[in-house]
C-alpha positions as CSV (number, residue, x, y, z in Angstrom):
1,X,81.4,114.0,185.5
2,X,79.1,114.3,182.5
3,X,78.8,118.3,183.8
4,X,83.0,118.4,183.5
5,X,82.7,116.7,180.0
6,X,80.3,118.9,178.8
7,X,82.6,122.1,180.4
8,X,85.8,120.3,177.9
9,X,83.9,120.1,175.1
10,X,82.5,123.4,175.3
11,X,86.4,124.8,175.1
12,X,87.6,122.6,172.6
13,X,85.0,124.0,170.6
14,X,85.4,127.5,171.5
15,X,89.2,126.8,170.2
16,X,88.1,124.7,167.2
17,X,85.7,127.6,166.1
18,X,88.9,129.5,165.2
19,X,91.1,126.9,163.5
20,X,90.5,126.7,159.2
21,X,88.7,129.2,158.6
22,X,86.0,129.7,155.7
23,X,87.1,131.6,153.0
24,X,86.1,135.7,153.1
25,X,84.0,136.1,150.5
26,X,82.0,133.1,152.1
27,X,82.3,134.1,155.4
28,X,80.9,138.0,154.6
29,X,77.6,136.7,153.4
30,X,77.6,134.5,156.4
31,X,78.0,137.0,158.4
32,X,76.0,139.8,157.1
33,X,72.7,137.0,157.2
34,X,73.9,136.5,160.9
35,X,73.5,140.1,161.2
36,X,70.6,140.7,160.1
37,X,68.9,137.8,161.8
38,X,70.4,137.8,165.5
39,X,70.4,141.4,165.8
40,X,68.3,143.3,163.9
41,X,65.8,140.9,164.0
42,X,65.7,141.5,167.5
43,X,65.5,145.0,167.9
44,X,61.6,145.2,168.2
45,X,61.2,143.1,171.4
46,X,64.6,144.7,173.1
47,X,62.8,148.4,172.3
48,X,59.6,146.9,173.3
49,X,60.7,145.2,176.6
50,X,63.5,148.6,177.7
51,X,60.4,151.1,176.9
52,X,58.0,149.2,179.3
53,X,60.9,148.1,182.1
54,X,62.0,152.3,182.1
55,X,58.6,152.8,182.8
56,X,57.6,150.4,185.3
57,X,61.0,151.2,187.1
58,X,60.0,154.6,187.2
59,X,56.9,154.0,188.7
60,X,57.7,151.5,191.2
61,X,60.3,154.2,192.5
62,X,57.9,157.2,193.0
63,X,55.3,155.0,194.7
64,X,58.1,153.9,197.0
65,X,59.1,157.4,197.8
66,X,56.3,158.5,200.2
67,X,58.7,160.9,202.4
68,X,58.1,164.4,201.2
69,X,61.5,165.4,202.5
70,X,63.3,163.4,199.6
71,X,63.6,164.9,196.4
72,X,62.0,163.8,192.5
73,X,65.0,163.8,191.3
74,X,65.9,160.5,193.0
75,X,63.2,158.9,190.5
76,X,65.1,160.4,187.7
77,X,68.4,159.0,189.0
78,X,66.9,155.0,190.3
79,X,65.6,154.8,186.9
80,X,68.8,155.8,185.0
81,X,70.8,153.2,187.6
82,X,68.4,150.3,187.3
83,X,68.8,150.6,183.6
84,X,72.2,150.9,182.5
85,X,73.6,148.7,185.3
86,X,71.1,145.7,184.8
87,X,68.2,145.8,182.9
88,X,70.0,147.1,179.3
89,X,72.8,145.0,179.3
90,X,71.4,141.8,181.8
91,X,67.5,141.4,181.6
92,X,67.7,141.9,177.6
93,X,70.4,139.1,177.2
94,X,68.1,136.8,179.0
95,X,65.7,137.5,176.7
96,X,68.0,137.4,173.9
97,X,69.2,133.9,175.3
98,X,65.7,132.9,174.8
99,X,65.2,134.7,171.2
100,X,68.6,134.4,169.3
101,X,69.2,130.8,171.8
102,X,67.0,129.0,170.6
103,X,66.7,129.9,167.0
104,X,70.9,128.9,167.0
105,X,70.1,125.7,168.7
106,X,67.2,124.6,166.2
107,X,69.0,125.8,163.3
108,X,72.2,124.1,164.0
109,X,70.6,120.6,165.6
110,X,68.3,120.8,162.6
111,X,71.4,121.1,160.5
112,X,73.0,117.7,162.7
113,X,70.1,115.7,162.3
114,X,69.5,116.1,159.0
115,X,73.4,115.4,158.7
116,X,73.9,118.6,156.6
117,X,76.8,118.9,159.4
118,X,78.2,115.6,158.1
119,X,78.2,116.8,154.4
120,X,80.1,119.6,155.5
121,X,83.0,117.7,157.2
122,X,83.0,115.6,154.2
123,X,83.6,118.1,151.8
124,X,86.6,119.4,154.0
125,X,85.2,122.1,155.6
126,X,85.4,123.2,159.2
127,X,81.5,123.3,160.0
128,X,82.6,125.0,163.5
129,X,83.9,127.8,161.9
130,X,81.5,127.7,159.1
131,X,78.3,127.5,161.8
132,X,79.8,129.1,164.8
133,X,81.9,132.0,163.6
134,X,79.7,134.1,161.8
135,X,77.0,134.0,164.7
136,X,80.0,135.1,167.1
137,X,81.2,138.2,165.3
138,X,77.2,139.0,164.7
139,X,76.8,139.0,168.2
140,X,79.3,141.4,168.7
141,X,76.9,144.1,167.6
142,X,74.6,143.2,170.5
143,X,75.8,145.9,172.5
144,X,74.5,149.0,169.7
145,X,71.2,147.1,170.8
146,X,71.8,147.1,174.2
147,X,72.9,151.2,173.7
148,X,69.2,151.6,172.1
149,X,67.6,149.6,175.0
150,X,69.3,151.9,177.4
151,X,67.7,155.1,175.8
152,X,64.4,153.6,175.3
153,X,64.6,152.5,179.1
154,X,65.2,155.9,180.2
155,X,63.0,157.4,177.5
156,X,60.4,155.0,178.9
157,X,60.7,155.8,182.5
158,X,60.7,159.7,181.4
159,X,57.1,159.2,179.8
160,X,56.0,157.2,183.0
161,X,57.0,160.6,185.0
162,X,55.8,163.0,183.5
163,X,52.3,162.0,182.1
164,X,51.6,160.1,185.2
165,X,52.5,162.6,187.2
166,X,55.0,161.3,189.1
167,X,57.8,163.8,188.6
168,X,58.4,167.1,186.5
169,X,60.4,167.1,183.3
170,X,62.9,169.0,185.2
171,X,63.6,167.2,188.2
172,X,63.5,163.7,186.7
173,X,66.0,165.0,184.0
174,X,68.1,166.6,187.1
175,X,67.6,162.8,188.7
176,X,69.8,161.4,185.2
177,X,72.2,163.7,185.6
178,X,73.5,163.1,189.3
179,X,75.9,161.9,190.3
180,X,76.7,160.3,186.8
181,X,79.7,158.1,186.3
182,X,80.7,157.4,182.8
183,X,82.7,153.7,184.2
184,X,79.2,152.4,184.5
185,X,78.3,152.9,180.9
186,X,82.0,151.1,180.4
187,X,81.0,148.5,182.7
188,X,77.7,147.5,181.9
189,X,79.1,147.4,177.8
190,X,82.0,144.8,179.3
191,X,79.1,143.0,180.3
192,X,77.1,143.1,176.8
193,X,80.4,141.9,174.9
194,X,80.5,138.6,177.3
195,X,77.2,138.0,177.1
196,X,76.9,138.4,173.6
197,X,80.1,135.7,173.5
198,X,78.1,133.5,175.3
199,X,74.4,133.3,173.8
200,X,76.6,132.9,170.6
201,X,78.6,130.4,171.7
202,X,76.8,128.3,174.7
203,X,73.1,127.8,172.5
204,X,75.5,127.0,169.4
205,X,77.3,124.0,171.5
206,X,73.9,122.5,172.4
207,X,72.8,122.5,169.0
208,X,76.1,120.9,167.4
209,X,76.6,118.3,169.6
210,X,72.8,117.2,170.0
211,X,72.4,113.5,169.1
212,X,68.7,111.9,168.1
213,X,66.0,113.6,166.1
214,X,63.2,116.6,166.2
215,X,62.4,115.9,168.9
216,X,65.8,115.8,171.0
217,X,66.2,119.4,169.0
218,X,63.2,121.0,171.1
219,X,64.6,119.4,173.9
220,X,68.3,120.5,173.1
221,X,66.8,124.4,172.4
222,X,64.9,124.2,176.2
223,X,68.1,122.8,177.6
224,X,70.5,125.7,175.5
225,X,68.2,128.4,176.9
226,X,68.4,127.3,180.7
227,X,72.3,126.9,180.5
228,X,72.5,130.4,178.8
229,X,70.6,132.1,181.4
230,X,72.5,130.5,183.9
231,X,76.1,131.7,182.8
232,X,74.6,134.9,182.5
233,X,73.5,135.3,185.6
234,X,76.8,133.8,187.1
235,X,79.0,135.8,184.7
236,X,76.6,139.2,185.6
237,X,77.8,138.5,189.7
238,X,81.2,137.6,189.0
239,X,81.7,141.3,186.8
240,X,79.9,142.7,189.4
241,X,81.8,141.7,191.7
242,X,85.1,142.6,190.0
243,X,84.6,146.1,188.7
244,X,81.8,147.5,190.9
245,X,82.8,145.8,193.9
């Protein structure tokens, strides 16, 4: 029961987030700061994580293909399919939900135990939309930093080819272009702008509604980061499963 509470509360918020909304001029600073923080303060460890998953990928793949008979350019093409269909869009969010989770979960609980969040309600404003908003519409330039992880993945697994011996230039680059299908760019986006909903949204719930002191906020920031993950993952099957399927 306390699970289908939780669920309740987690869409009344999502509605309340909406409802009064800070004035513009407020609400551009906000969100420029939540800009600058969630994304491009993240944008070191998604190049850093893409280059080195490309690579490994890429490697994995041509030690796996042992027949003689199959062609390099199947390296080229594994690594452009394992990146833009999960790890850009699904293996970075977890990270992110980790990151950009728990940083919204400390900073808001911090904010609610020090009763900051109180001082905002008393004043008449709506500390949802004042907390929540601004990290929402930040998120939604996730995906230009999932676009980068994508060409840093393949760039990666390009490098790992070439100088490693693996394949040529020309028949890894041959391997990206097969059998290309632009949906799956589409697709794996779709996916990005959900996600980014959610490790907005979900760690943001954990911190608002947190009750007790610090150290209920480390606990509140663990517990923000599991739940994260897990509606990724479930929400990553569930797409899946509708537009690949």
């Amino acid at each position: 029961m306390n699970y289908l509470e939780s669920i309740g509360q987690y869409f009344i918020m999502a509605w309340e987030v909406f409802k009064k909304p800070t004035k513009w001029p407020i609400m551009r600073t906000l969100i420029l700061k939540e800009i600058d923080e969630l994304i491009f303060g993240s944008l070191g460890i998604i190049i850093f994580i893409a280059f080195f998953i490309g690579g490994v990928v890429t490697i994995q793949t041509a030690l796996n293909l042992t027949n003689p008979f199959l062609p390099k350019s199947l390296i080229g093409f594994a690594a452009r399919q394992s990146v833009i269909l999960e790890f850009a869009p699904t293996f970075t969010s977890i990270i992110m939900a980790g990151k950009v989770g728990s940083y919204i979960t400390s900073s808001i609980g911090t904010m609610r135990v020090t009763e900051q969040i109180d001082a905002l309600e008393v004043m008449g404003v709506n500390s949802l939309n004042y907390l929540v908003f601004p990290k929402i519409v930040a998120m939604f330039m996730y995906p230009f930093a999932v676009a980068i992880a994508m060409f840093v993945g393949i760039l990666g697994g390009w490098i790992a080819a070439v100088f490693g011996g693996y394949a040529p230039s020309g028949e890894f680059i041959k391997g990206l272009q097969l059998d290309f299908e632009s949906f799956h760019v589409t697709y794996a986006f779709i996916k990005t702008f959900l996600f980014a909903y959610v490790i907005a949204t979900v760690p943001s719930f954990h911190g608002y509604y947190m009750k007790g002191g610090a150290l209920e906020v480390g606990k509140a920031s663990t517990t923000s980061f599991v739940w994260t993950s897990v509606v990724i993952i479930i929400l990553n099957y569930i797409l899946t499963q509708l537009m690949l399927g």
